[in-house]
C-alpha positions as a Markdown table, in Angstrom:
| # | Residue | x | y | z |
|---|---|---|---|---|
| 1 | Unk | -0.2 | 13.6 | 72.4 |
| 2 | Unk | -1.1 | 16.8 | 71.5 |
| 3 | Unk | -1.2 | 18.2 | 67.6 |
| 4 | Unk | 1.3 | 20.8 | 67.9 |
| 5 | Unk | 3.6 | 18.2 | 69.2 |
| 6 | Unk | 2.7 | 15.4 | 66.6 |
| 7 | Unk | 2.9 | 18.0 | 64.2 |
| 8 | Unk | 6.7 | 18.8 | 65.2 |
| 9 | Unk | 7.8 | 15.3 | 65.9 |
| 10 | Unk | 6.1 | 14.4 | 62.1 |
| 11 | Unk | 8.3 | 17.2 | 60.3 |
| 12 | Unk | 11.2 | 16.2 | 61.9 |
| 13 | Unk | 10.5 | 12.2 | 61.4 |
| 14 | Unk | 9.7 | 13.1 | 57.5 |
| 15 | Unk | 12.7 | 15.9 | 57.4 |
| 16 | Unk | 15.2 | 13.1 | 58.1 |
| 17 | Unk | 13.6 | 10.4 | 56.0 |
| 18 | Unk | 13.9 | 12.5 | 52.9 |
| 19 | Unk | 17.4 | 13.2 | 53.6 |
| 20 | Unk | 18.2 | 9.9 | 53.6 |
| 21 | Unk | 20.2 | 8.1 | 50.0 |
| 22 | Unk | 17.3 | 6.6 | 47.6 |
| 23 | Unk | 16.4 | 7.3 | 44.0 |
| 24 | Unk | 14.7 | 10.7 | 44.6 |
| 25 | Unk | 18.1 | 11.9 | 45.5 |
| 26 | Unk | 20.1 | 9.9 | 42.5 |
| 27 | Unk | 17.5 | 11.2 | 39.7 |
| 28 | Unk | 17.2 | 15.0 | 40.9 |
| 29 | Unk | 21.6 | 15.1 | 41.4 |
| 30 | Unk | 21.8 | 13.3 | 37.8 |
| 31 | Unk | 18.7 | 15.6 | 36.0 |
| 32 | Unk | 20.7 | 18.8 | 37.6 |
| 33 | Unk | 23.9 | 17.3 | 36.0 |
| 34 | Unk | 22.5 | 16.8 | 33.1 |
| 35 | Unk | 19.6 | 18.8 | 31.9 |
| 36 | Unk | 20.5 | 21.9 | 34.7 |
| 37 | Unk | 19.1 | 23.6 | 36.9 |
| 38 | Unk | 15.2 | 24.7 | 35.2 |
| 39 | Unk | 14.7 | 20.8 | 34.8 |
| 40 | Unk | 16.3 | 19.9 | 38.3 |
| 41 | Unk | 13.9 | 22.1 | 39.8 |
| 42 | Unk | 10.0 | 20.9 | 38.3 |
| 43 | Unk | 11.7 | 17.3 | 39.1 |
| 44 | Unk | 12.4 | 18.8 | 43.0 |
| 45 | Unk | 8.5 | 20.0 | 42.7 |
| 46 | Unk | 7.2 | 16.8 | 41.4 |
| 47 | Unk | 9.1 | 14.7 | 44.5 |
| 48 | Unk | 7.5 | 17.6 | 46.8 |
| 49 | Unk | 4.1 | 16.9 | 45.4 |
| 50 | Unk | 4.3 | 13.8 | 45.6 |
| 51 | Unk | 5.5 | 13.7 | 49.3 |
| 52 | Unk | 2.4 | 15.6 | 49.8 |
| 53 | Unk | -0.1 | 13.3 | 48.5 |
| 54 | Unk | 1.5 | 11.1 | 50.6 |
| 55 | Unk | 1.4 | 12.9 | 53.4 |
| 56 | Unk | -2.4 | 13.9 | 52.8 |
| 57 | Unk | -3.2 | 9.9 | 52.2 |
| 58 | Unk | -1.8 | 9.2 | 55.7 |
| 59 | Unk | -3.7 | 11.6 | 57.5 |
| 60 | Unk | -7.3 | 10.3 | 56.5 |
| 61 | Unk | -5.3 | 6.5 | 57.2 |
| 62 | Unk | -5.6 | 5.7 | 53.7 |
| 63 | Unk | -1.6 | 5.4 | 53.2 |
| 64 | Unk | -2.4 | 2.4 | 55.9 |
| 65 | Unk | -4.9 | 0.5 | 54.2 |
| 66 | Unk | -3.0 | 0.4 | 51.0 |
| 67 | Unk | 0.2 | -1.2 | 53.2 |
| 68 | Unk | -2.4 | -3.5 | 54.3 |
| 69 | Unk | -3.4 | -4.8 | 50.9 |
| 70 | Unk | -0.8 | -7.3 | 49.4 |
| 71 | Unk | -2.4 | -7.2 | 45.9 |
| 72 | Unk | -2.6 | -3.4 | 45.6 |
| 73 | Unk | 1.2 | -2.8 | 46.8 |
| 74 | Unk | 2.5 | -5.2 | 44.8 |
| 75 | Unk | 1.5 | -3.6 | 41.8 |
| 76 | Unk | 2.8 | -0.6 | 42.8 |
| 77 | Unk | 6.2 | -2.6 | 44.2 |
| 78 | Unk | 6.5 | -3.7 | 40.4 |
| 79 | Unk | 5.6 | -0.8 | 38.5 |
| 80 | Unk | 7.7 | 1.5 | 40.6 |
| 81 | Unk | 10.4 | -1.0 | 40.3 |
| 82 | Unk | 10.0 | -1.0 | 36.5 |
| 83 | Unk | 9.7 | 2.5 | 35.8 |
| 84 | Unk | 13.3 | 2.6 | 37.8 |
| 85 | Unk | 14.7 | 0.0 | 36.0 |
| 86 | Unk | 14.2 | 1.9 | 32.5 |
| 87 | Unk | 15.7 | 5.0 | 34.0 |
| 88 | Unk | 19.0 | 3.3 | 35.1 |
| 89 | Unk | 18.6 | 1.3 | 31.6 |
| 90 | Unk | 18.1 | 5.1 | 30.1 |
| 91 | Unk | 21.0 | 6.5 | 32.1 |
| 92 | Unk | 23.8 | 4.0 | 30.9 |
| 93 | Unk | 22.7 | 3.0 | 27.6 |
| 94 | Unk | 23.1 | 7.0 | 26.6 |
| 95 | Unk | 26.3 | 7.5 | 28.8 |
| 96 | Unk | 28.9 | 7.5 | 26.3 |
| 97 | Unk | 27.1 | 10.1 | 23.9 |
| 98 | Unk | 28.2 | 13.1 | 24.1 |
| 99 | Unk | 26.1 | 16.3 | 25.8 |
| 100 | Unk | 24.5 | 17.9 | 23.1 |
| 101 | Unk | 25.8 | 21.1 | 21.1 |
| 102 | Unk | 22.7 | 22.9 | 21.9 |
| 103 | Unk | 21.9 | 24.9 | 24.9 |
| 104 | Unk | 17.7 | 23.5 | 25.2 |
| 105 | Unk | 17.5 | 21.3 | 27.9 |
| 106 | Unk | 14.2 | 18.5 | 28.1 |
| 107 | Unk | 11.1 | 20.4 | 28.9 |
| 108 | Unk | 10.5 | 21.6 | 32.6 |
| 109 | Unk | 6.9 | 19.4 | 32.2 |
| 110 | Unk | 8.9 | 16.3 | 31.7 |
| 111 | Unk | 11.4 | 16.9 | 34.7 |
| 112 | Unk | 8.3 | 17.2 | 36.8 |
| 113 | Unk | 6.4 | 14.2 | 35.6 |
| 114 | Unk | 9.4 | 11.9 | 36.3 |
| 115 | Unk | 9.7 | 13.2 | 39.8 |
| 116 | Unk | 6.4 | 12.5 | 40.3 |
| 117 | Unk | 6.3 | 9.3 | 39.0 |
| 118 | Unk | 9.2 | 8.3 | 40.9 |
| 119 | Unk | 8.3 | 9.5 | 44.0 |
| 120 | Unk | 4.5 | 8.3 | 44.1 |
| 121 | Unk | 6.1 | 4.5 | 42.4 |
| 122 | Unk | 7.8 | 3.9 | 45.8 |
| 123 | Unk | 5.8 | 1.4 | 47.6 |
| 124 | Unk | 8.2 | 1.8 | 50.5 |
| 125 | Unk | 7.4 | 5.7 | 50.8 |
| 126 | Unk | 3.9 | 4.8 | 51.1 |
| 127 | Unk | 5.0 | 2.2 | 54.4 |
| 128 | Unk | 7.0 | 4.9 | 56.0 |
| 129 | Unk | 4.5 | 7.5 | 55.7 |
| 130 | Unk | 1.9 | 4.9 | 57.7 |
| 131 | Unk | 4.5 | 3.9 | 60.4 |
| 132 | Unk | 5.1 | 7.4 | 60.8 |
| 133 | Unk | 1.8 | 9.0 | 61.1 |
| 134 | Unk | 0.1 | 5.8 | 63.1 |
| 135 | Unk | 2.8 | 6.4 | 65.8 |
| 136 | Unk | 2.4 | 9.9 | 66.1 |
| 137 | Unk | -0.9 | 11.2 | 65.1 |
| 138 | Unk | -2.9 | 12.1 | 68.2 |
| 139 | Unk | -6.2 | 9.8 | 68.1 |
| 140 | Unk | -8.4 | 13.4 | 68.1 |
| 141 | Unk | -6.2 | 16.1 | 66.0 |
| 142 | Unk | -7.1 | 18.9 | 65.7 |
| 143 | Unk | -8.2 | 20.6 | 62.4 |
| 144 | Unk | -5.1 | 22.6 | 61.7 |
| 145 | Unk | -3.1 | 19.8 | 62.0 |
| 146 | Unk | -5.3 | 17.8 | 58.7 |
| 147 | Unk | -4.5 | 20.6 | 56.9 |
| 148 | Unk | -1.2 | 21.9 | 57.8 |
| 149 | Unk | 0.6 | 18.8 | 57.4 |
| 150 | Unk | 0.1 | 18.1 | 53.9 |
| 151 | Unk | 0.9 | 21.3 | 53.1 |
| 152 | Unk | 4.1 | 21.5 | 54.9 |
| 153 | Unk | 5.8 | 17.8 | 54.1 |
| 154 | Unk | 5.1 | 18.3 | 50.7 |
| 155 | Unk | 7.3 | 21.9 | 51.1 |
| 156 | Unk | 10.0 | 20.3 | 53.3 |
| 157 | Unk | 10.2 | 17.3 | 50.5 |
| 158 | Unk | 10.4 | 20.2 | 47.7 |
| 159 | Unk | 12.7 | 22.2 | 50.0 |
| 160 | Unk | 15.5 | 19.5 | 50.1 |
| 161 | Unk | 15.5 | 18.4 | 46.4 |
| 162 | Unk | 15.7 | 22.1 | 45.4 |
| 163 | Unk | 18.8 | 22.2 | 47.5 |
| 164 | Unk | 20.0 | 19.1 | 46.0 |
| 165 | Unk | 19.3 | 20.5 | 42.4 |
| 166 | Unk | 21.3 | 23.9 | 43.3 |
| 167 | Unk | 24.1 | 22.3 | 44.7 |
| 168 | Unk | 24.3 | 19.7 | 41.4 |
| 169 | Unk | 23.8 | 21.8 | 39.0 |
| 170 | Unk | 26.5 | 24.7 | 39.8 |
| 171 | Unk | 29.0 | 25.3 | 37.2 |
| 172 | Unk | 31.8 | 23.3 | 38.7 |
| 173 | Unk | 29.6 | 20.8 | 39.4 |
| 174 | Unk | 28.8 | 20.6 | 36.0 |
| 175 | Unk | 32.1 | 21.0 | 34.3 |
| 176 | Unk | 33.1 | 17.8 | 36.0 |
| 177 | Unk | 30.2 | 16.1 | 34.6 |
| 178 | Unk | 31.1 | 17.2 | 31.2 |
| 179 | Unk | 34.3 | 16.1 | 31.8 |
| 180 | Unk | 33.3 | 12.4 | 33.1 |
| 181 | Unk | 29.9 | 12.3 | 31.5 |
| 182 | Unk | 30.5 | 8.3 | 30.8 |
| 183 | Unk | 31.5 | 7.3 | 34.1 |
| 184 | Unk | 28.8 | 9.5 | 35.6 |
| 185 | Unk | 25.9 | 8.0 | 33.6 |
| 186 | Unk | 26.8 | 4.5 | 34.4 |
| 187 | Unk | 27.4 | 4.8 | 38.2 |
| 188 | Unk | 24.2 | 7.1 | 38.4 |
| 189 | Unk | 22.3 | 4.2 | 36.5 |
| 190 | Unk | 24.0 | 1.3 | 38.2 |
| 191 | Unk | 22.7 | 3.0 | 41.6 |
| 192 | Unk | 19.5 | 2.8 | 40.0 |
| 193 | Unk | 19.4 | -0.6 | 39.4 |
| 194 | Unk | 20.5 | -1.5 | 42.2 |
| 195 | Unk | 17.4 | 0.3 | 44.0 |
| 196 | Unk | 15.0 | -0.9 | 40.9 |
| 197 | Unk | 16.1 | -5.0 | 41.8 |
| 198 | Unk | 15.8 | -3.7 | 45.6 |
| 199 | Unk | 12.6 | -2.8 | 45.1 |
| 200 | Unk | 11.3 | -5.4 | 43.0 |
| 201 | Unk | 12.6 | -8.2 | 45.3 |
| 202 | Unk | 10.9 | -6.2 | 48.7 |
| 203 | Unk | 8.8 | -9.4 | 50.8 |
């Protein structure tokens, strides 16, 4: 297989896979909701990082020796599970308060730190980027492609949560989240508990 053509079929493979419904998508749709668009968007850079560590991991096969280690991926199976469970518990113990009077939204440094977070406490992120790159790395790539695709599934990643963020935190969007802030909150957080117990109860 040659590296321009791994390197195509590995965008696309990673393209779709972030597209797909998780809690990436839940917590960057409810932060846009909720703390707009300036918050939405260091959370859409943190998943994007993230994606690219990932991606950098599983280029140098270490993404495949932590799937092989039972110890090491439970750990991060619990703690990611954890740290989802207290956002859901976050999301739906605050939904009936009221948005705030004030116009300051959270800082930007704390929207990027829980995408981060998030995003790298996803055991199962760390199993599809393995699978992904041991089927379709060529066994001799070529230099460019170490580099380049890093670079460019950490921007595809950052690409598709900044759409999600735009498109959640427009103002109709948002006036029907003002509007049903309560019901929001708690189906926002039930879907993350749902995902949390998910990932906690992974074999």
């Amino acid at each position: 297989m040659s590296s321009l053509y791994a390197f195509i079929a590995i965008c696309l493979a990673m393209s779709i896979g972030a597209m797909s419904p998780g809690p990436s998508f839940v917590l960057v749709a409810k932060t846009a909701l909720s703390d707009g668009r300036r918050v939405a968007t260091m959370t859409a850079v943190g998943m994007g990082i993230a994606g690219g560590v990932y991606a950098l991991l599983a280029v140098f096969g270490l993404a495949s020796a932590l799937g092989s280690l039972p110890i090491m991926y439970n750990l991060i199976r619990f703690l990611g599970g954890a740290y989802l469970a207290f956002i859901a518990y976050s999301m739906i113990r605050h939904s009936s308060e009221p948005l705030p009077a004030s116009v300051h939204s959270p800082k930007s440094s704390s929207g990027f730190l829980q995408g981060l977070v998030t995003q790298l406490g996803n055991p199962k992120t760390v199993v599809v980027y393995a699978s992904v790159f041991a089927a379709l790395m060529p066994a001799k790539p070529d230099a460019w492609l170490l580099v380049t695709l890093p670079i460019t599934i950490g921007a595809i990643e950052t690409g598709w949560y900044l759409l999600v963020a735009t498109l959640f935190a427009n103002p109709s969007a948002s006036a029907i989240y003002a509007k049903r802030k309560t019901l929001i909150d708690r189906l926002a957080g039930a879907v993350m508990l749902l995902l949390a117990v998910k990932l906690l109860l992974l074999s």
